[in-house]
C-alpha positions as protocol buffer text, in pm:
chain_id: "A"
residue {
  index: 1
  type: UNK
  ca { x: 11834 y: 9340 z: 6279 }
}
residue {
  index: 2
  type: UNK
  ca { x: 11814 y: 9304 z: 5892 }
}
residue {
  index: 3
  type: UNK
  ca { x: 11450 y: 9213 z: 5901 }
}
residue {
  index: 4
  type: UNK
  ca { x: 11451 y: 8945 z: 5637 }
}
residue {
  index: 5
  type: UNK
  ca { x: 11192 y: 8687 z: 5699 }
}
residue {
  index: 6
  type: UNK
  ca { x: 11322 y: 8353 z: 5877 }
}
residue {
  index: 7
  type: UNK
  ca { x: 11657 y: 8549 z: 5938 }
}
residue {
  index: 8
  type: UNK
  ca { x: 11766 y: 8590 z: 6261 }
}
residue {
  index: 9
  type: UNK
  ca { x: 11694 y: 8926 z: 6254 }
}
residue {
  index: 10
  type: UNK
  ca { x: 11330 y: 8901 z: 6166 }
}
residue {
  index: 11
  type: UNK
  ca { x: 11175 y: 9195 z: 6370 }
}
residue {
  index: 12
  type: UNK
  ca { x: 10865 y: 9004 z: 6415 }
}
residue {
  index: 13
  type: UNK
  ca { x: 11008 y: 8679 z: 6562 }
}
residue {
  index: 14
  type: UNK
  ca { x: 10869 y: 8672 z: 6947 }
}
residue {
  index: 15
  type: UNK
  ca { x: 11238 y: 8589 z: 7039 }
}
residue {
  index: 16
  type: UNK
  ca { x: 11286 y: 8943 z: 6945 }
}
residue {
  index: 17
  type: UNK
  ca { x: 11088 y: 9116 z: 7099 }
}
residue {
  index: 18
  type: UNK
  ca { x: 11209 y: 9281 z: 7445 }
}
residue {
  index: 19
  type: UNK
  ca { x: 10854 y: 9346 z: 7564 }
}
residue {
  index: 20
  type: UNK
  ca { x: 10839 y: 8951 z: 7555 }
}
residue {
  index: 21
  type: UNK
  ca { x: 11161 y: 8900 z: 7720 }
}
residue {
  index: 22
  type: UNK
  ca { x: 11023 y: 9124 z: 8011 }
}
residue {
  index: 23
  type: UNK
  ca { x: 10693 y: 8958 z: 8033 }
}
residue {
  index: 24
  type: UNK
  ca { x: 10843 y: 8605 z: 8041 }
}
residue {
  index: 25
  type: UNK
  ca { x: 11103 y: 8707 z: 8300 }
}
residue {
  index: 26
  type: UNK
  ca { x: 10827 y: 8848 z: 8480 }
}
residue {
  index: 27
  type: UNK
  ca { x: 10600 y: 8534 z: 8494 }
}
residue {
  index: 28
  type: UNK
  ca { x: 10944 y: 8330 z: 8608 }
}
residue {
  index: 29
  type: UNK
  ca { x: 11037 y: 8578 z: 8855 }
}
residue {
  index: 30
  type: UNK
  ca { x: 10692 y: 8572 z: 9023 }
}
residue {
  index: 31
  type: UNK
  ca { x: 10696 y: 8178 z: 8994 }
}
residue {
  index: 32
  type: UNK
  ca { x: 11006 y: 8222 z: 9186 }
}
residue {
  index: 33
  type: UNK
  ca { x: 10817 y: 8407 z: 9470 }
}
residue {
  index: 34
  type: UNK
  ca { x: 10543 y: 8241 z: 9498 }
}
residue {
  index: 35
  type: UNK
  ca { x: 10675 y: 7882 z: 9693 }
}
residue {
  index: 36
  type: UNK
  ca { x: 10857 y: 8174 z: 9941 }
}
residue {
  index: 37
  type: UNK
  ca { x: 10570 y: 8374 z: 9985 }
}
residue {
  index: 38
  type: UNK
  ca { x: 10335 y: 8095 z: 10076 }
}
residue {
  index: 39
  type: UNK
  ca { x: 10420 y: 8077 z: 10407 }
}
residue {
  index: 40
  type: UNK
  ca { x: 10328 y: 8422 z: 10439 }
}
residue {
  index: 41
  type: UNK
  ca { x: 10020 y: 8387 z: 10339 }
}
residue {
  index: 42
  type: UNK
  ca { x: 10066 y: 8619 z: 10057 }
}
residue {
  index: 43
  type: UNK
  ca { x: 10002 y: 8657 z: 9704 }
}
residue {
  index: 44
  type: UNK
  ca { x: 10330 y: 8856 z: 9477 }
}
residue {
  index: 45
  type: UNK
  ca { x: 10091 y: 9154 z: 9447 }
}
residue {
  index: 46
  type: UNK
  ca { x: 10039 y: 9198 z: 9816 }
}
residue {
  index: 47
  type: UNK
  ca { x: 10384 y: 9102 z: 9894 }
}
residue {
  index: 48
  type: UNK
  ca { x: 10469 y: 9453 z: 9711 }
}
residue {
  index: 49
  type: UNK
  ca { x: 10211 y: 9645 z: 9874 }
}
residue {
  index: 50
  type: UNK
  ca { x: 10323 y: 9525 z: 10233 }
}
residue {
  index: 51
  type: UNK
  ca { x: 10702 y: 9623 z: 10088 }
}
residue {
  index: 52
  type: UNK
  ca { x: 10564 y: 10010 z: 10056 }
}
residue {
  index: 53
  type: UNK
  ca { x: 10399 y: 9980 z: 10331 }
}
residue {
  index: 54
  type: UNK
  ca { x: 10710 y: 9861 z: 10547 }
}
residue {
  index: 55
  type: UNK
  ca { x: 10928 y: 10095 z: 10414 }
}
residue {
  index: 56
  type: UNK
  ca { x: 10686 y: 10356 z: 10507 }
}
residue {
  index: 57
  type: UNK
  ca { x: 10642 y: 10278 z: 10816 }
}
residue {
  index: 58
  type: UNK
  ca { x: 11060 y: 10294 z: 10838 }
}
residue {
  index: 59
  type: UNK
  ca { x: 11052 y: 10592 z: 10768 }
}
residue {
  index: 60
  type: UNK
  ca { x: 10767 y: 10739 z: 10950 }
}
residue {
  index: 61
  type: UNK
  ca { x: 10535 y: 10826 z: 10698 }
}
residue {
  index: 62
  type: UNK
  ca { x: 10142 y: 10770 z: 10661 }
}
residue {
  index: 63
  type: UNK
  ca { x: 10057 y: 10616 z: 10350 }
}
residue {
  index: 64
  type: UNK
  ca { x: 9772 y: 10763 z: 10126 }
}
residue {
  index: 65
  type: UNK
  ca { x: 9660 y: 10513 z: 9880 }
}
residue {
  index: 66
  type: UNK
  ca { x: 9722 y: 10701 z: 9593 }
}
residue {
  index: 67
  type: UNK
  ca { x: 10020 y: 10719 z: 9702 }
}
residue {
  index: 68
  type: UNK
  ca { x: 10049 y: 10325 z: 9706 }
}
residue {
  index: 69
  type: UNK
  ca { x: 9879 y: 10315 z: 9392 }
}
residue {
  index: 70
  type: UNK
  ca { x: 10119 y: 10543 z: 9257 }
}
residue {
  index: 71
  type: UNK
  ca { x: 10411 y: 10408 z: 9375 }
}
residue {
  index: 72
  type: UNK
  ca { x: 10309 y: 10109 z: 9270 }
}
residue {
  index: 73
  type: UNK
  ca { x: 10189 y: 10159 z: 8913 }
}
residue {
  index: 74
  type: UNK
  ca { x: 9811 y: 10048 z: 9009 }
}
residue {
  index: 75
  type: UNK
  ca { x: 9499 y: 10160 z: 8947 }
}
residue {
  index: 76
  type: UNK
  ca { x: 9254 y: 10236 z: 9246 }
}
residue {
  index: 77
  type: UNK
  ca { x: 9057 y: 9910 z: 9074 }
}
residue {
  index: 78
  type: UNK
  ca { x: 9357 y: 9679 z: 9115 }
}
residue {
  index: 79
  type: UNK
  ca { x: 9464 y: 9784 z: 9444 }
}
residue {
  index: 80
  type: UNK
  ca { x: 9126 y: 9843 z: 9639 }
}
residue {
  index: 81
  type: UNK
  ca { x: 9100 y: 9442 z: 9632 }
}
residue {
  index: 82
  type: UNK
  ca { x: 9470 y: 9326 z: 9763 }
}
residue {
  index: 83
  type: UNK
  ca { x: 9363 y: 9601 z: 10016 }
}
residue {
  index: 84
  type: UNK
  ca { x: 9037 y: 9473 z: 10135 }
}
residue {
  index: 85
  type: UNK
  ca { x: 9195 y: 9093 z: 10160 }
}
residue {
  index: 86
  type: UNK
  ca { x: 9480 y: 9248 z: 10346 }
}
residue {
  index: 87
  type: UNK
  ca { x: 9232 y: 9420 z: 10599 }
}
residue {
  index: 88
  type: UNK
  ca { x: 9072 y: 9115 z: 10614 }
}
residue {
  index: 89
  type: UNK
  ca { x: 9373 y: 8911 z: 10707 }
}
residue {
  index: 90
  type: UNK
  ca { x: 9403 y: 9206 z: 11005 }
}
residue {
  index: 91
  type: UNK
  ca { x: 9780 y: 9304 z: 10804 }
}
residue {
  index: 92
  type: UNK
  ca { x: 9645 y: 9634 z: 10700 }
}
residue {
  index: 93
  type: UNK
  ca { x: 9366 y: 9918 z: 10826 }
}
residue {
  index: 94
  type: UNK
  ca { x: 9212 y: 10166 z: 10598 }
}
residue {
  index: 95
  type: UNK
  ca { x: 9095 y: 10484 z: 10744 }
}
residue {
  index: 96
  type: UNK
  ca { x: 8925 y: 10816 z: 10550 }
}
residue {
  index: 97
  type: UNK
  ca { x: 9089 y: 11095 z: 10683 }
}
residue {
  index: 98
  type: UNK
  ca { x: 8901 y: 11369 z: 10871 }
}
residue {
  index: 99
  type: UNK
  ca { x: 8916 y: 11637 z: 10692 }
}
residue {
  index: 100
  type: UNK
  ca { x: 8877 y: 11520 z: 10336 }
}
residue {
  index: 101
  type: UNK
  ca { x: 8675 y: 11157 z: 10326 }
}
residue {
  index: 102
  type: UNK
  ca { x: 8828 y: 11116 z: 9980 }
}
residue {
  index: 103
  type: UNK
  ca { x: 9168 y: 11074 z: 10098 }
}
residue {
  index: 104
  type: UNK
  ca { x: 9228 y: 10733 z: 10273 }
}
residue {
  index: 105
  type: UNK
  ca { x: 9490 y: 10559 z: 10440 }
}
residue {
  index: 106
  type: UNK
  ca { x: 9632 y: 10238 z: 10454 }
}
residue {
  index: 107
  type: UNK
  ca { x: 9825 y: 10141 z: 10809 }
}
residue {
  index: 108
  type: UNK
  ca { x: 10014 y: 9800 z: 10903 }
}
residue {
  index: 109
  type: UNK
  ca { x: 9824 y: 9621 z: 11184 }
}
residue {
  index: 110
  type: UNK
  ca { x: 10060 y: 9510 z: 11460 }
}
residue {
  index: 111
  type: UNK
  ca { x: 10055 y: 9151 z: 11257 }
}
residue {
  index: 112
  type: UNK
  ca { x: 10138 y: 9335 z: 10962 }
}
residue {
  index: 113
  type: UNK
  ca { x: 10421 y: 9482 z: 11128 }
}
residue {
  index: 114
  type: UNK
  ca { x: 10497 y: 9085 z: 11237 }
}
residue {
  index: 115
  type: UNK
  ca { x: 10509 y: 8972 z: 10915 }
}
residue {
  index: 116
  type: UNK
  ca { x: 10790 y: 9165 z: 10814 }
}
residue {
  index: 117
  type: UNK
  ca { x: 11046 y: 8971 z: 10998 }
}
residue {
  index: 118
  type: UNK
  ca { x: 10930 y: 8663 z: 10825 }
}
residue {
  index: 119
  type: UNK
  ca { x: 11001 y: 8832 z: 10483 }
}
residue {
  index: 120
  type: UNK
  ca { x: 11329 y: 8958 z: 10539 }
}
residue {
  index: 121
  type: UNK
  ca { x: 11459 y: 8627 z: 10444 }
}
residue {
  index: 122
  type: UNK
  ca { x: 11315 y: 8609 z: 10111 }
}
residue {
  index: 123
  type: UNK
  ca { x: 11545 y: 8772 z: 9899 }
}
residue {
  index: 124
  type: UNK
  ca { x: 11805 y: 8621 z: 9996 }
}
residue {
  index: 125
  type: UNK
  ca { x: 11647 y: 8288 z: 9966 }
}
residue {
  index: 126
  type: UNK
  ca { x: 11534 y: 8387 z: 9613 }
}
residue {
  index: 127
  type: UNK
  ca { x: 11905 y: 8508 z: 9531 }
}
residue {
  index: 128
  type: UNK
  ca { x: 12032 y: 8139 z: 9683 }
}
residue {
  index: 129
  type: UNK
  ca { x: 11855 y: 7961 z: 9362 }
}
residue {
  index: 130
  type: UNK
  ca { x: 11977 y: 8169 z: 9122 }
}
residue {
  index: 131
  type: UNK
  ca { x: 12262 y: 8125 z: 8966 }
}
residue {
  index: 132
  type: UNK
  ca { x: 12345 y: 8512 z: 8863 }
}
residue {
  index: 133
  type: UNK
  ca { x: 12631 y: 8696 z: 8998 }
}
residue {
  index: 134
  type: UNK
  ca { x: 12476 y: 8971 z: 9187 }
}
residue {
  index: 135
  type: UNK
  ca { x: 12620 y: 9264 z: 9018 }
}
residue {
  index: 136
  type: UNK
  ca { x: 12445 y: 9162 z: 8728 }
}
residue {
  index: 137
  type: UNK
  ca { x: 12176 y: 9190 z: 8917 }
}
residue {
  index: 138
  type: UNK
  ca { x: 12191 y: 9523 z: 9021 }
}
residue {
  index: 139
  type: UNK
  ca { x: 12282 y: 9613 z: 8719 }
}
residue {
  index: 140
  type: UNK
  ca { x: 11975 y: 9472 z: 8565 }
}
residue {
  index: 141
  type: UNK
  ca { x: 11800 y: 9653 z: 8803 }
}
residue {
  index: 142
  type: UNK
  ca { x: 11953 y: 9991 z: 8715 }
}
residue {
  index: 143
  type: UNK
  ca { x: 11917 y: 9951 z: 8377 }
}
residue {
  index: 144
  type: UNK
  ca { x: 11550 y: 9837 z: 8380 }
}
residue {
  index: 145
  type: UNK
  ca { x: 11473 y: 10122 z: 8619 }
}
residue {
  index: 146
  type: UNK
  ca { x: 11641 y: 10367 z: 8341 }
}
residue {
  index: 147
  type: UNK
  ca { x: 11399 y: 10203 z: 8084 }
}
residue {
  index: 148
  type: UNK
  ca { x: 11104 y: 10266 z: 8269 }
}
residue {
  index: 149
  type: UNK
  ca { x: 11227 y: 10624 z: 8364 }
}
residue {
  index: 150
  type: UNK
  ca { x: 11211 y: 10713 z: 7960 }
}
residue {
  index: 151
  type: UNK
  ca { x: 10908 y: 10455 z: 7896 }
}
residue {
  index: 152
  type: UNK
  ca { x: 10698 y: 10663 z: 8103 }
}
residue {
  index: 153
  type: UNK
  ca { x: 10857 y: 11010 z: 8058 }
}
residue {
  index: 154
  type: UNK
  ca { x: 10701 y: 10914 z: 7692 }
}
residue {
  index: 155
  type: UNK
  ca { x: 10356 y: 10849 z: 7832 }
}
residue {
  index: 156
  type: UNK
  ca { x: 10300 y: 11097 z: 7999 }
}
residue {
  index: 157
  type: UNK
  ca { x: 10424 y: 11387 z: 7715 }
}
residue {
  index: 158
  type: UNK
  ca { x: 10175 y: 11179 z: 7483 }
}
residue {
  index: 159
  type: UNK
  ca { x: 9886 y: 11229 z: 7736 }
}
């Protein structure tokens, strides 16, 4: 980038900016999701919480919600609510544990469970209207995931 104003290489055209190319892709992907989701009855948020949750539950595990949150990249103040409306649609229960009431934990509800045979279609109906080879995809993936692996590395030596 030369960053000469009105060149091409302007560093502070939006077209240049990668945080803006991830946002937008973002906003598209999640428009993407949201027709398939609908008839789950779920929003993109808790479509990623009840992904954690099912893998979990795969592998055997209870799930702590700062664990979720964690996992996740939320804050207790973001993820509380998809919780509660979860619970309320009987997908989830919350329990404190026993021993220490500020640990709690966040189960699948036999419907919960349910739902996940509905939404092992959607990826692959997501992947049928897009026209991207999926190795790029994966690759994509990969590389993002790398990005993220330094982006927060940064963060938290700058704590």
């Amino acid at each position: 980038m030369t960053g000469k104003p009105g060149s091409e290489g302007d560093l502070l055209d939006l077209d240049n900016q990668v945080c803006f190319a991830l946002y937008a892709a973002n906003r598209a992907v999640t428009a993407r999701y949201r027709p398939l989701l609908k008839d789950l009855g779920l929003t993109y948020p808790q479509y990623l919480v009840m992904l954690v949750l099912w893998e979990q539950a795969r592998l055997g595990r209870l799930t702590r919600v700062s664990d979720l949150a964690a996992r996740l990249r939320l804050d207790s103040g973001t993820l509380t609510p998809l919780l509660k409306r979860l619970a309320e649609r009987g997908l989830v229960s919350r329990a404190r544990n026993q021993h220490d009431e500020r640990v709690v934990t966040v189960s699948l509800t036999e419907s919960g469970r349910g739902l996940q045979d509905q939404a092992e279609q959607i990826p692959g109906r997501l992947l049928c209207g897009i026209d991207v080879a999926p190795e790029r995809l994966l690759a994509l993936r990969n590389e993002l995931r790398q990005v993220l692996t330094v982006l927060e590395g940064q963060a938290g030596a700058s704590d």
